[in-house]
DSSP file (Angstrom, degrees, kcal/mol; ACC not computed):
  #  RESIDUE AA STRUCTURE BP1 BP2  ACC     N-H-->O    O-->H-N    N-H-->O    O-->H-N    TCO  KAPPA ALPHA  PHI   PSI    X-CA   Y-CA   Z-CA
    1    1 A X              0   0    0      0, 0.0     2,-0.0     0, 0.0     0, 0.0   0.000 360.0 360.0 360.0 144.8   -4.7  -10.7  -77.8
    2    2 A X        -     0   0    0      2,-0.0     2,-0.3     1,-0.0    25,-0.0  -0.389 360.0-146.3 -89.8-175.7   -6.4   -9.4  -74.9
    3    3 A X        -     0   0    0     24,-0.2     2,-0.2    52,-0.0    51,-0.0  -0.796   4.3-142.8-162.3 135.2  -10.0   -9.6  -74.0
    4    4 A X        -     0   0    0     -2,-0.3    51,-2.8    24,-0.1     2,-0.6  -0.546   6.9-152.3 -57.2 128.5  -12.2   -7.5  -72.3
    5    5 A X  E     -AB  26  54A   0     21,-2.3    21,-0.8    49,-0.3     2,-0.6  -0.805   8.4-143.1-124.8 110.3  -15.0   -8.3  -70.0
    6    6 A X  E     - B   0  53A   0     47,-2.1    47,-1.3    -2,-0.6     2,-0.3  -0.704  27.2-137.5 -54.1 106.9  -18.6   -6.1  -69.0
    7    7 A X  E     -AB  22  52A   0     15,-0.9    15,-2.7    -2,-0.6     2,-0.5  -0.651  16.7-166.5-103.5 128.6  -19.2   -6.6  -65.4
    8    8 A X  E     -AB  21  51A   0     43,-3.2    43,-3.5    -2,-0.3     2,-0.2  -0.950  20.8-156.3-121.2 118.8  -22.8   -7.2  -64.8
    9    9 A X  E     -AB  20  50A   0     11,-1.9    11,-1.6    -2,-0.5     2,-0.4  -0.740  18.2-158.6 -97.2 141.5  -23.2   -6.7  -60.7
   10   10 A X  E     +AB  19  49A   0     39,-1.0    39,-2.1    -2,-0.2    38,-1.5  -0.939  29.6 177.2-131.3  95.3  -25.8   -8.2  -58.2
   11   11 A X  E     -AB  18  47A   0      7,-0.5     7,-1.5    -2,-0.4     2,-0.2  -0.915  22.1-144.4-103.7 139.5  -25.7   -5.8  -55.1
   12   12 A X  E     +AB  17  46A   0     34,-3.0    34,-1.0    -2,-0.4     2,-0.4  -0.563  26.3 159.4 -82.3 152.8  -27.8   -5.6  -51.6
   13   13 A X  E >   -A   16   0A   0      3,-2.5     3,-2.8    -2,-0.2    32,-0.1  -0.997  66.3  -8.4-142.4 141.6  -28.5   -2.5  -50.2
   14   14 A X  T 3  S-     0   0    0     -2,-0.4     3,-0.1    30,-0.4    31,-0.1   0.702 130.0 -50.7  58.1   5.9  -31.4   -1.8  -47.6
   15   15 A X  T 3  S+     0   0    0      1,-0.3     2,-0.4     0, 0.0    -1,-0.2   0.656 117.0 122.6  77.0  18.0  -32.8   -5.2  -47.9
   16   16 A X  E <   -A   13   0A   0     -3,-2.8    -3,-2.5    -5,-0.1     2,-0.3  -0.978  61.2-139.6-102.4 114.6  -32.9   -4.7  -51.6
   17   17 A X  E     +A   12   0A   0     -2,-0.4     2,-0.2    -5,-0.2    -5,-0.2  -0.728  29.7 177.5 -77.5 120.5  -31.3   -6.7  -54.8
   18   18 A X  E     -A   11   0A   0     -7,-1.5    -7,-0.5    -2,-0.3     2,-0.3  -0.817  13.1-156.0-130.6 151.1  -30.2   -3.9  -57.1
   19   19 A X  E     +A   10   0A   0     -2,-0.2     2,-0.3    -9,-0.2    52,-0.3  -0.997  22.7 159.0-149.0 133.1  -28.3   -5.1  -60.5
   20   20 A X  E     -A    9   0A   0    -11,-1.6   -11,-1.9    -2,-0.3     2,-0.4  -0.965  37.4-112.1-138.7 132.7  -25.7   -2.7  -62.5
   21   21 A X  E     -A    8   0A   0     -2,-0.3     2,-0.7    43,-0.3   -13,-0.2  -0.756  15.3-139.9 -91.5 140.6  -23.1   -2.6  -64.8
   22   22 A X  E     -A    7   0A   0    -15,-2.7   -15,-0.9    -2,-0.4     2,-0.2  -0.762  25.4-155.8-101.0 113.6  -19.6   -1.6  -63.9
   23   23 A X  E     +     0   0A   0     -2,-0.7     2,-0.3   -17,-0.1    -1,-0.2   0.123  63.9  92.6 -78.5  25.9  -19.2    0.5  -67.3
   24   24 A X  E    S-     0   0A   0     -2,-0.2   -17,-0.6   -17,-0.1     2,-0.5  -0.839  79.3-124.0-122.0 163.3  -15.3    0.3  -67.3
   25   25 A X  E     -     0   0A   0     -2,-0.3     2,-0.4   -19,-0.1   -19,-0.2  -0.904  28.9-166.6-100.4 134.5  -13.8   -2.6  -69.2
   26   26 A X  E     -A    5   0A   0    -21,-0.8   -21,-2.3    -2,-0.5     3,-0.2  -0.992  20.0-152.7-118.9 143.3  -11.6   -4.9  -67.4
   27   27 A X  S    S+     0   0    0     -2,-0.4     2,-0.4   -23,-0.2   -24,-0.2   0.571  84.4  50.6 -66.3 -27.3   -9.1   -7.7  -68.4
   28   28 A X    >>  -     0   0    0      1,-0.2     4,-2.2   -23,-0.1     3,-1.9  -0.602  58.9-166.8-126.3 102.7   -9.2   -9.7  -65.7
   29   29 A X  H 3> S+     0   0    0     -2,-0.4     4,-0.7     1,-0.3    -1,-0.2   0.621  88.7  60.2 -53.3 -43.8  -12.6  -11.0  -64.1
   30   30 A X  H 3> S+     0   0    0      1,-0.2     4,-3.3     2,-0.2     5,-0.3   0.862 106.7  45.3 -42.5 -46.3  -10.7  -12.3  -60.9
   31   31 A X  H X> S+     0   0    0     -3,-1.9     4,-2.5     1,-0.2     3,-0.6   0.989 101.0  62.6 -92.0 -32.6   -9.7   -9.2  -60.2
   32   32 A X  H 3X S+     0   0    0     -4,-2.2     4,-0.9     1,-0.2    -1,-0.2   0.822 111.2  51.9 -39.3 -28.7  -13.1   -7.2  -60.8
   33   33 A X  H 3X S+     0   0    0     -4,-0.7     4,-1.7    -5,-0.2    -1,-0.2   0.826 103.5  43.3 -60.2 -40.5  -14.0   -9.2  -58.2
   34   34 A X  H <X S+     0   0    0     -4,-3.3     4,-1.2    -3,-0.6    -2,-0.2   0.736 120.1  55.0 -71.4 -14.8  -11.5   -8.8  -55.5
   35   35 A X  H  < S+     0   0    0     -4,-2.5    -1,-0.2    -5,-0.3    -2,-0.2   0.933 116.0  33.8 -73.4 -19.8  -12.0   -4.9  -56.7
   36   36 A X  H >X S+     0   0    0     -4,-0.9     4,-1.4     1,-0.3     3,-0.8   0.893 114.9  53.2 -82.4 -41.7  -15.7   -4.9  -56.2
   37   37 A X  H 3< S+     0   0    0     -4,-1.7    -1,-0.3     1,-0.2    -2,-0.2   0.710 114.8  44.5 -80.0 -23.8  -16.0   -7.2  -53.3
   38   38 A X  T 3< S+     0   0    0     -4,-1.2    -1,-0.2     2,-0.2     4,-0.2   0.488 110.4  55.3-112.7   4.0  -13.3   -4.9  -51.3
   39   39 A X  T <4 S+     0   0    0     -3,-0.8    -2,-0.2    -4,-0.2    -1,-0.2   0.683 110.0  43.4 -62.7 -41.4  -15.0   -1.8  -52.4
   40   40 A X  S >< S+     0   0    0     -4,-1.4     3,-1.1     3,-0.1    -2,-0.2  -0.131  96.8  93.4-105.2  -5.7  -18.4   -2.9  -51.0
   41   41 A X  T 3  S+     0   0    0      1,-0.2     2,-9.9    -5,-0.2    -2,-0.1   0.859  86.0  32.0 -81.3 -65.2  -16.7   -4.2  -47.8
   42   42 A X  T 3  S+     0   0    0     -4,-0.2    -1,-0.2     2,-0.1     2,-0.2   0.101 111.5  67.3 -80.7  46.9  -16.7   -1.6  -45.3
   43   43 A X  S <  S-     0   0    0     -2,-9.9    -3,-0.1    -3,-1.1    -4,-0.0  -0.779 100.8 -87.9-136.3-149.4  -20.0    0.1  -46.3
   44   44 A X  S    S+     0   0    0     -2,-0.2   -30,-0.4     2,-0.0     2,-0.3   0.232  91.3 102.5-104.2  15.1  -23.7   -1.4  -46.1
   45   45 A X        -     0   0    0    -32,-0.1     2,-0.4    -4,-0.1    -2,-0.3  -0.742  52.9-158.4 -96.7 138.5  -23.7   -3.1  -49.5
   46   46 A X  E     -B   12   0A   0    -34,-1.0   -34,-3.0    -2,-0.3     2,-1.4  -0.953  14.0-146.7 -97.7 118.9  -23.2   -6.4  -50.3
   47   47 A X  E     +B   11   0A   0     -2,-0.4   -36,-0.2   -36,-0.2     3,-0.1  -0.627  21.9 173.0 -84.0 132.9  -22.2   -7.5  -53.4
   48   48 A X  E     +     0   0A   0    -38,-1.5     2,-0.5    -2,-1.4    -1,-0.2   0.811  67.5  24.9 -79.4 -54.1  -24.3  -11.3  -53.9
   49   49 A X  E     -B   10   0A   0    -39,-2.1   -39,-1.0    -3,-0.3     2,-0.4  -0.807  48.6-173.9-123.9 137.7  -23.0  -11.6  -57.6
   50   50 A X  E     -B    9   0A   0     -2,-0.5     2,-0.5   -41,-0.2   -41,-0.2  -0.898  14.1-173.0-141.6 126.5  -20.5  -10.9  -60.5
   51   51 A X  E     -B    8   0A   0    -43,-3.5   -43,-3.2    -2,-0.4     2,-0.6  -0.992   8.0-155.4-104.9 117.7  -20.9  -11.9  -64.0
   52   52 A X  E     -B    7   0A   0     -2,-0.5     2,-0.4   -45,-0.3   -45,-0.2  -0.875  11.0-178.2 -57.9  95.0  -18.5  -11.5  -66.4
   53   53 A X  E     -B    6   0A   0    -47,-1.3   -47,-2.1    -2,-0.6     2,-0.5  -0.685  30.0-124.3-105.0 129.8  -19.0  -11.2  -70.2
   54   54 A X  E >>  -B    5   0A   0     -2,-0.4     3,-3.7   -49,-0.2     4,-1.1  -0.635  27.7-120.9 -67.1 119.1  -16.8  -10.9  -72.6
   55   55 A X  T 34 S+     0   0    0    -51,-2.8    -1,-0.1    -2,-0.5   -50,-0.1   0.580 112.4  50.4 -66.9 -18.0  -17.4   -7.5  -75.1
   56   56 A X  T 34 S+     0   0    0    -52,-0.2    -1,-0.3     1,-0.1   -51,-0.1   0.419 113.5  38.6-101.4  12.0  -17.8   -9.3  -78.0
   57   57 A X  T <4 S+     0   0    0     -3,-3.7    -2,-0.2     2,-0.0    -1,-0.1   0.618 100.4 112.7-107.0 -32.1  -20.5  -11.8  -76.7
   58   58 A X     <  +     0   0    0     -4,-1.1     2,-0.4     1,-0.0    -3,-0.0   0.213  39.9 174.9 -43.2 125.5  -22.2   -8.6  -74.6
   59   59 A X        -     0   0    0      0, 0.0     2,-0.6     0, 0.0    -3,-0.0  -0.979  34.9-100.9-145.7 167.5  -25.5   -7.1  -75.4
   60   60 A X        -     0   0    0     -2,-0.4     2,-0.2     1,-0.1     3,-0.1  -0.479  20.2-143.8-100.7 110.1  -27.1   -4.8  -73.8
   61   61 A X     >  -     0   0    0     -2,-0.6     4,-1.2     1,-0.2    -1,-0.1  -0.413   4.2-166.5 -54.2 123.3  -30.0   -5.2  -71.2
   62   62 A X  H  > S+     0   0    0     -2,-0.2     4,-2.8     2,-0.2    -1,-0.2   0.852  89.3  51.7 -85.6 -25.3  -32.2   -2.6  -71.5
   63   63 A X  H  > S+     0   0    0      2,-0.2     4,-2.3     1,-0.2     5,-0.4   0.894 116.2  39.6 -74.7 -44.5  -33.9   -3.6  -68.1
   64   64 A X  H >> S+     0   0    0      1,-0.2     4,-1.9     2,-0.2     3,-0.5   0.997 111.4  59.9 -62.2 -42.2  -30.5   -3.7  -66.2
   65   65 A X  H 3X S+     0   0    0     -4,-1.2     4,-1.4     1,-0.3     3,-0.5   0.961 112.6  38.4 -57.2 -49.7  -29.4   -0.5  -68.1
   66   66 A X  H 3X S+     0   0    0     -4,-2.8     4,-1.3     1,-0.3    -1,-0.3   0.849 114.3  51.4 -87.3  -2.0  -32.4    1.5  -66.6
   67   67 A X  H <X S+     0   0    0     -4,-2.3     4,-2.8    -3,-0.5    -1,-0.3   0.530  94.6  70.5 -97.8   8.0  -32.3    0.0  -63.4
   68   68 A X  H  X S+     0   0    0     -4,-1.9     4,-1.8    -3,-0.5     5,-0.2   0.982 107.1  52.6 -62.7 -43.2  -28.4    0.9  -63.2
   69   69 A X  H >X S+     0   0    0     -4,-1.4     4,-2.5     1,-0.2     3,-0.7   0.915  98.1  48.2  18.1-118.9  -30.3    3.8  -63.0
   70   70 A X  H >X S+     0   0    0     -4,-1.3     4,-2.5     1,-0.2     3,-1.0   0.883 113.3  58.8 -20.0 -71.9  -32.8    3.3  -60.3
   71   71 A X  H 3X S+     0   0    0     -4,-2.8     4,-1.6   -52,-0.3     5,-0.3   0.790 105.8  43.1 -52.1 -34.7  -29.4    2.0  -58.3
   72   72 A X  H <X S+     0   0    0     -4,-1.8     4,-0.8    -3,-0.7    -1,-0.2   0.863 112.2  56.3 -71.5 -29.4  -27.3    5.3  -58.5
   73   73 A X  H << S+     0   0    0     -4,-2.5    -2,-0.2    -3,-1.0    -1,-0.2   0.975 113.6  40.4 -69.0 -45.6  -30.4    7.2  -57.6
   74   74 A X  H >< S+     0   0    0     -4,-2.5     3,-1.8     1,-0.2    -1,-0.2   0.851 115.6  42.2 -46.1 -47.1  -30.9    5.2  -54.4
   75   75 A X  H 3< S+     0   0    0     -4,-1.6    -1,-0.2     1,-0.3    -2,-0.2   0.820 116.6  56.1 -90.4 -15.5  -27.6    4.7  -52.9
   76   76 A X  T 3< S+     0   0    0     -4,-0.8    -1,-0.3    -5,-0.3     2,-0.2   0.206  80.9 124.3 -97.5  28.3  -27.1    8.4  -53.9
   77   77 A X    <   -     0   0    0     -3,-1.8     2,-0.7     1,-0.1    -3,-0.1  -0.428  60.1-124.5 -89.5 155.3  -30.3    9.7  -51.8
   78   78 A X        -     0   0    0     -2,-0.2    -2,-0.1     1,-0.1    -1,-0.1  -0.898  27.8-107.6 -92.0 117.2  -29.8   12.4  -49.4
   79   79 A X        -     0   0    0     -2,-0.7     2,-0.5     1,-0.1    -1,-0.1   0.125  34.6-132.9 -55.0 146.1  -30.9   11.8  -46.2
   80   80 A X        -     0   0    0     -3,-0.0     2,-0.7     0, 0.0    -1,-0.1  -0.874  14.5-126.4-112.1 130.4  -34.3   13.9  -45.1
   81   81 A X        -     0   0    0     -2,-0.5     2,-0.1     2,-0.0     0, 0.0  -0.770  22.8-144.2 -79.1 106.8  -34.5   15.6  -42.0
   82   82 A X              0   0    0     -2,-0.7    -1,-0.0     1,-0.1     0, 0.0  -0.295 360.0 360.0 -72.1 151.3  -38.2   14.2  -39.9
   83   83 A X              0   0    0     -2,-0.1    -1,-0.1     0, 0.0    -2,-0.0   0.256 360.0 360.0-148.3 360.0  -39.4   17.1  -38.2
């Protein structure tokens, strides 16, 4: 039987510690790592952390959940033109 793992992420951005969940399920935690960590190389993020939980130990952080939030809104701001 297989089992499935929730990936609870610790990235920097900006001089900022942001934490998210990667909302797809993966089977193998090693490799959510190599995926994340080589996803995150060539930009200005660093991933610091990876947890892995298994779906049937998981519950759900309400604080991480809204600041998954917070994180998408950030890295997804549009640059402002200074005038």
């Amino acid at each position: 039987m297989f089992e499935y793992f929730i990936i609870t992420l610790w990235i920097e951005f900006n001089d900022r510690l942001y934490v998210t969940y990667d909302t797809s399920l993966h089977k193998d935690c090693k490799y959510a790592y190599h995926y994340h960590k080589e996803k995150l190389q060539d930009t200005n993020k660093k991933l610091v952390a990876l947890k892995c939980t298994n779906t049937s130990q998981f519950k759900l952080d309400k604080r991480i959940y809204e600041l998954t939030h917070l994180y998408v809104k950030d890295i997804n701001k549009k640059p402002t033109l200074k005038r």
